[in-house]
C-alpha positions in Angstrom: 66.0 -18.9 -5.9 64.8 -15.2 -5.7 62.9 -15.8 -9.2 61.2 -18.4 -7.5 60.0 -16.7 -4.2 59.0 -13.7 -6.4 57.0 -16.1 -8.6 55.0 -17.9 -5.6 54.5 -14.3 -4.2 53.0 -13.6 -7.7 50.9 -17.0 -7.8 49.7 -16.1 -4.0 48.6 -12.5 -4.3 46.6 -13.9 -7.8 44.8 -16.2 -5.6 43.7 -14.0 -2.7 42.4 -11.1 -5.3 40.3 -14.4 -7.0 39.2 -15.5 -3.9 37.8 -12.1 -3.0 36.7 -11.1 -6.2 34.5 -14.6 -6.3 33.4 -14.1 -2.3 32.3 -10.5 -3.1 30.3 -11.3 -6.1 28.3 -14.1 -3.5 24.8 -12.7 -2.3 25.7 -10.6 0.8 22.6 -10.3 3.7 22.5 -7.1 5.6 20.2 -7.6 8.6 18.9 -4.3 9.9 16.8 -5.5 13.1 15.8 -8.3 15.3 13.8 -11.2 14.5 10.1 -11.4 15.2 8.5 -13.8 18.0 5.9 -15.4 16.6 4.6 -17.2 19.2 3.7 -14.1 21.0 0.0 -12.4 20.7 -0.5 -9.4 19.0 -1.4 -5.9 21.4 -2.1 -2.7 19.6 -3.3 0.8 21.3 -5.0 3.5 19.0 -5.5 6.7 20.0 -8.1 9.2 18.3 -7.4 12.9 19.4 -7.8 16.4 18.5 -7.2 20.1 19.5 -9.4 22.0 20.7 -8.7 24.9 18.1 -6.1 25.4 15.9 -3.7 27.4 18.2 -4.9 25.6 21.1 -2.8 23.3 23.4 -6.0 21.5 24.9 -6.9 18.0 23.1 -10.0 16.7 23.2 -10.3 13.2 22.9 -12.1 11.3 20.0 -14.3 9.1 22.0 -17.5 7.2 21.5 -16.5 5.7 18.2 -16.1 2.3 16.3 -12.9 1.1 15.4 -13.1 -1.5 13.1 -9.8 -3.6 12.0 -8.9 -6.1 9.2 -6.3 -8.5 9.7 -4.9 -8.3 5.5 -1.4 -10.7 5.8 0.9 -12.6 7.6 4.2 -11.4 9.0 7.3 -13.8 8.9 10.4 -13.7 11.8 12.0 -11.2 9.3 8.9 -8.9 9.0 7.5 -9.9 5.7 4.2 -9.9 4.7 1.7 -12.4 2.8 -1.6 -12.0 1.7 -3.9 -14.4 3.0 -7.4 -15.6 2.1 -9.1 -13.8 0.0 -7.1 -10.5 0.0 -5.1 -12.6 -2.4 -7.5 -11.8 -4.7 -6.6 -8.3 -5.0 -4.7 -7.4 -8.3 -5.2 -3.8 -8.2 -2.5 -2.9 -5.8 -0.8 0.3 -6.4 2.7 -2.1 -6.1 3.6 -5.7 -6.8 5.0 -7.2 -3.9 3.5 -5.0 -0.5 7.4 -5.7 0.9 8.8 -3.1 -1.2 6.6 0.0 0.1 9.0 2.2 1.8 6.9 5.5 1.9 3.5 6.6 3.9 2.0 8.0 0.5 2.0 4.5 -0.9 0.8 2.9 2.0 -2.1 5.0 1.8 -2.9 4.1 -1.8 -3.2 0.5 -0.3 -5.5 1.5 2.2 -7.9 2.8 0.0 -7.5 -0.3 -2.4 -8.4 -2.3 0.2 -10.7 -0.5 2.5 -13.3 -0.5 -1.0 -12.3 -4.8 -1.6 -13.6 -4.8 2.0 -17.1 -3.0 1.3 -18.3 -4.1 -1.6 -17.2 -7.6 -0.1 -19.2 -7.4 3.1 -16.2 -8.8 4.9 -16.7 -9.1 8.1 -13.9 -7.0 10.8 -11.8 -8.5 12.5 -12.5 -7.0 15.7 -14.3 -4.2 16.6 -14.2 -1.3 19.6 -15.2 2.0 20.7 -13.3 4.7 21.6 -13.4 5.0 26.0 -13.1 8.2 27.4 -9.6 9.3 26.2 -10.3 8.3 23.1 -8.3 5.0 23.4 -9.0 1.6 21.7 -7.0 -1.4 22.9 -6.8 -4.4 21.0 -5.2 -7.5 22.7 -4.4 -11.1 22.0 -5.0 -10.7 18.1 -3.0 -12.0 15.8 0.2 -10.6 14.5 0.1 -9.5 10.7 -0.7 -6.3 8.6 -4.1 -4.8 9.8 -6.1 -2.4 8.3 -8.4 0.2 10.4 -11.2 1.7 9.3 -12.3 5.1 8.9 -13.3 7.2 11.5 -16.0 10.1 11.6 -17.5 12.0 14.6 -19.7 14.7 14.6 -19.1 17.4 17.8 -18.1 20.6 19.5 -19.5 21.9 16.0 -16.9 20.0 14.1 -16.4 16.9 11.9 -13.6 14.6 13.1 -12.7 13.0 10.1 -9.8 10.1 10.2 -8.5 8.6 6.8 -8.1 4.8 6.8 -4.6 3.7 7.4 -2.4 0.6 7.4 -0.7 -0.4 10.6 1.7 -3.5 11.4 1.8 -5.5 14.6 4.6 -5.4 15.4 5.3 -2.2 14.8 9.3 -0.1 14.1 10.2 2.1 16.7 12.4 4.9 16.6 15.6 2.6 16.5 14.1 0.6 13.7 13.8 -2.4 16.3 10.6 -5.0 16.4 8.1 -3.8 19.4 5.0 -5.4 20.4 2.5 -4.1 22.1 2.1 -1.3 19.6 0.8 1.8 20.3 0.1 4.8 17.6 -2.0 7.9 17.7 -3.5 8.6 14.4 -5.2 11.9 14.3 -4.6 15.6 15.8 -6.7 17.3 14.1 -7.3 21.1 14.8 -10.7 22.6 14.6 -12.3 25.9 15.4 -15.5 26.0 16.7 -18.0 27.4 14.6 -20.6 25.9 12.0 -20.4 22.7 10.5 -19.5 22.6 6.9 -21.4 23.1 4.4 -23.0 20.7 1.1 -20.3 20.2 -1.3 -20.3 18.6 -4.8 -18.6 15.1 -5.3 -18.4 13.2 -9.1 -17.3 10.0 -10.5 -16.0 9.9 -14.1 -15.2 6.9 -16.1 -12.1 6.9 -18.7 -11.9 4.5 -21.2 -8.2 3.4 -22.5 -8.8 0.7 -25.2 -7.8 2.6 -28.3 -9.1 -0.5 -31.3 -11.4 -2.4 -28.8 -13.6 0.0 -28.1 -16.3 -2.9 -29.6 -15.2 -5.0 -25.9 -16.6 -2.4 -23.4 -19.4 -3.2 -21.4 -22.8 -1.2 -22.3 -22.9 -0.1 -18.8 -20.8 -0.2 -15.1 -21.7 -0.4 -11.7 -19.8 1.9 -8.7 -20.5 1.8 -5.3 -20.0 4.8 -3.0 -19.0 4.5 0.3 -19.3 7.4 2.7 -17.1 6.8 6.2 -17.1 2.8 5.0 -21.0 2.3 5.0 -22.6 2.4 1.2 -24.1 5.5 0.2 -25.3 4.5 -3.0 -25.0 2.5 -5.8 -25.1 4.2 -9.0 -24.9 3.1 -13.4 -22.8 4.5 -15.8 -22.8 4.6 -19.2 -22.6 6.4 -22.4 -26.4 7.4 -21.5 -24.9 9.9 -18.8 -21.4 10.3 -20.4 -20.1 8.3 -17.8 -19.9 10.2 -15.1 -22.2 10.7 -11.9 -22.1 13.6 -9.6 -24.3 13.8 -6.1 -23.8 16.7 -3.1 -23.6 15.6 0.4 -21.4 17.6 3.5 -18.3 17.8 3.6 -15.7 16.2 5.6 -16.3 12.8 5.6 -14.2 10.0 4.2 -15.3 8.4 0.9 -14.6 5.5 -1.0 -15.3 4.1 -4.7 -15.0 0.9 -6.1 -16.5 -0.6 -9.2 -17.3 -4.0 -10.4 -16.7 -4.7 -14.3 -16.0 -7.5 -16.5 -13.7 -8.4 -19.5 -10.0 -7.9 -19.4 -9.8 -4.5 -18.0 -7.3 -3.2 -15.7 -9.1 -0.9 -13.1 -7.4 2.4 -11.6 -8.6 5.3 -9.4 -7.5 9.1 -9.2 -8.8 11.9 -7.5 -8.4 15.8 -7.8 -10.5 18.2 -6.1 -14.0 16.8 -5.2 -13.7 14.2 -8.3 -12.9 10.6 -8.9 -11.5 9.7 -12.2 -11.8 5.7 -12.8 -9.9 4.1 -15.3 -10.4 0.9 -17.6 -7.5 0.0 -19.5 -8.2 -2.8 -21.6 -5.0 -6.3 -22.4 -5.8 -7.7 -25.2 -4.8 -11.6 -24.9 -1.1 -12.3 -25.5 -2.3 -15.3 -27.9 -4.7 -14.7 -30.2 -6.7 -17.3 -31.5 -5.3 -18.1 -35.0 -7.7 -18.0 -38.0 -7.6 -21.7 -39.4 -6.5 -23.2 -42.8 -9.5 -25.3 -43.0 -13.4 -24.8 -42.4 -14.0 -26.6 -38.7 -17.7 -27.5 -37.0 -17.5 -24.6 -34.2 -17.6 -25.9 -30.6 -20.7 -25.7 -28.5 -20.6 -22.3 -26.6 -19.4 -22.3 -23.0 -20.4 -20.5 -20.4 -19.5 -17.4 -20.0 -16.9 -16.3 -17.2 -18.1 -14.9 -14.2 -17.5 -11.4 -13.9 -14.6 -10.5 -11.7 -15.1 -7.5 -9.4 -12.2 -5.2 -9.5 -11.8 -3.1 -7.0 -10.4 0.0 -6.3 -10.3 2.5 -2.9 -10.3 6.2 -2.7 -10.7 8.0 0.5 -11.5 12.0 0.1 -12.1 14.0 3.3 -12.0 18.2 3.3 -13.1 20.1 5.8 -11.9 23.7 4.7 -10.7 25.4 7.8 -12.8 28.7 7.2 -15.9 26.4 7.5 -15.4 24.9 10.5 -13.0 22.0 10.2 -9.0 21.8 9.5 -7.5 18.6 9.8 -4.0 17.6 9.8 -2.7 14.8 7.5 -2.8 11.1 9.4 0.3 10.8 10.9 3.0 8.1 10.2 1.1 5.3 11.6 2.8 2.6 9.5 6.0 5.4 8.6 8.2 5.2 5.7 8.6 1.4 6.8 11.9 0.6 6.2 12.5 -3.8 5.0 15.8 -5.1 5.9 17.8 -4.6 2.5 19.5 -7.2 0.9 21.6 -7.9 -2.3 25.2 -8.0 -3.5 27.5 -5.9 -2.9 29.4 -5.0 -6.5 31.1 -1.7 -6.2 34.7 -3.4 -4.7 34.8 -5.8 -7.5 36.4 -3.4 -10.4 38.6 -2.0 -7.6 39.9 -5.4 -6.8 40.4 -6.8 -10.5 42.3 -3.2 -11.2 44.2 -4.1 -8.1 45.2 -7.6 -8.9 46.2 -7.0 -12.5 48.5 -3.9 -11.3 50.1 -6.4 -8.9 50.5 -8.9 -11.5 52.4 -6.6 -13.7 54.8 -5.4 -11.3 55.5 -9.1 -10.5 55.9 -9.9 -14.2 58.4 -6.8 -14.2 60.6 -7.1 -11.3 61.4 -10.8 -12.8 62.5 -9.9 -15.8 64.6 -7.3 -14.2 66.4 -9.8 -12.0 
């Protein structure tokens, strides 16, 4: 009788541990916030500010500018985004999938990627407003998604107020990591002193070419666009005529952006350092290569060649050294390390259990053939 009890004891505590071992191993969602009401309009406030000097508590207000935003995706219940219209179009992201960015520096990168599609698009905002008094803009009943605002530039007081372009949700994250709509943000305190305005500075644009063995496939010549504070500045050739590279002086602190349009099966990326912006064509050869034939063949007639595909890329640069005039601080967390509700399996109690359950096992197996 006692053999038996221990045995279904034995048989019982098998078939919780399997029964936890198989629930654990399930997908496991973690929900970190709220929902999103999607049936509500979108209300974002933006306010432009700076300091009077760099020690100084008063703030002067950014007023008297445009503010122009681009609605870029979607966002679902959960806060996920998708590229609409012809944003999809981008395939120069600095990431894959936009819903994995978890850190401002990245979210920049996508701001300048888009800000130069936008440009050399023409694509139209999708509202604009200017800065009142305080330097507030106010955006109400727009849709809710991913926007992305323009930059901003203001000559006064003998300064440059230069603002980065910047991503922003609506809604927004507060400080609890909870949904909140109408969002509010203040995206610039910069700190000036008031003396002359900067001076002329040198800017470049280099090309780099990374096709080792098809060097035959570039193009005899590029076009870049430059935009300075998103307007074009100018639109300029390179080629092997002028090594590739461009270089023009204008003042300093003001935002600019480069994009380029190419052809061929190049993938396009940006850098910057200093005062230059290195662009760079990495050519992908065709996973299948056409196969020489066995047999002599009547060629087909020639199609029409592919239209080129512009390929963008953004980069924003905007110094204003502080001895000449102009110190600005870097854009504030607008958007933030933005944090997507994490989900996944949970694995680490599954060797802890199976250790568990075989240990118990033994001791069963044991204490019967004791008795």
């Amino acid at each position: 009788m006692n053999r038996r009890f221990s045995l279904r004891k034995l048989n019982i505590a098998a078939l919780l541990i399997m029964i936890m071992v198989i629930t654990l191993s399930m997908p496991v969602k973690v929900s970190a916030r709220g929902t999103i009401d999607l049936s509500q309009p979108g209300d974002m406030t933006i306010i432009y500010q700076s300091r009077e000097a760099e020690n100084s508590d008063k703030i002067i207000p950014i007023n008297g500018v445009a503010v122009k935003i681009y609605k870029v995706a979607d966002i679902s219940s959960t806060g996920q985004f998708t590229l609409f219209g012809t944003y999809s179009r981008i395939n120069n992201f600095p990431v894959t999938d936009i819903n994995k960015i978890n850190d401002q520096e990245t979210w920049k990168k996508m701001a300048f990627v888009i800000g130069g599609f936008i440009h050399q698009n023409n694509i139209l905002p999708t509202a604009t407003i200017t800065t009142d008094d305080d330097g507030v803009v106010h955006f109400t009943g727009i849709d809710l998604g991913l926007y992305y605002v323009d930059p901003v530039t203001k000559e006064a007081n003998d300064c440059i107020y230069s603002i980065d372009p910047f991503m922003i949700s609506v809604p927004g994250l507060d400080e609890h990591d909870e949904w909140v709509n109408p969002v509010t943000a203040t995206v610039a305190k910069v700190k000036c002193k008031i003396t002359d305005l900067p001076k002329d500075t040198s800017y470049e644009v280099l090309k780099v070419w990374d096709d080792a063995g098809y060097e035959s496939n570039r193009p005899a010549a590029i076009t870049v666009y430059l935009y300075c504070d998103g307007a074009l500045y100018k639109t300029v050739t390179l080629s092997a005529a002028n090594n590739w590279r461009y270089s023009w002086t204008y003042m300093e602190g003001h935002s600019w952006t480069v994009s380029e349009q190419t052809n061929g099966r190049y993938t396009v990326s940006l850098t910057s350092g200093g005062n230059t912006f290195r662009i760079t064509n990495t050519y992908n050869p065709p996973d299948n290569p056409p196969e020489t034939p066995d047999t002599p063949y009547t060629p087909e007639t020639p199609q029409t060649p592919e239209t080129p595909v512009d390929s963008v890329l953004g980069a924003v640069r905007s110094a204003v050294p502080e001895v000449l005039g102009a110190v600005r601080d870097r854009l504030p967390q607008v958007l933030g390390a933005r944090r997507l509700p994490q989900t996944g399996q949970l694995w680490w109690p599954l060797p802890v259990l199976v250790i568990a359950g075989i240990l118990l096992i033994t001791k069963g197996i044991r204490k019967n053939k004791e008795k």
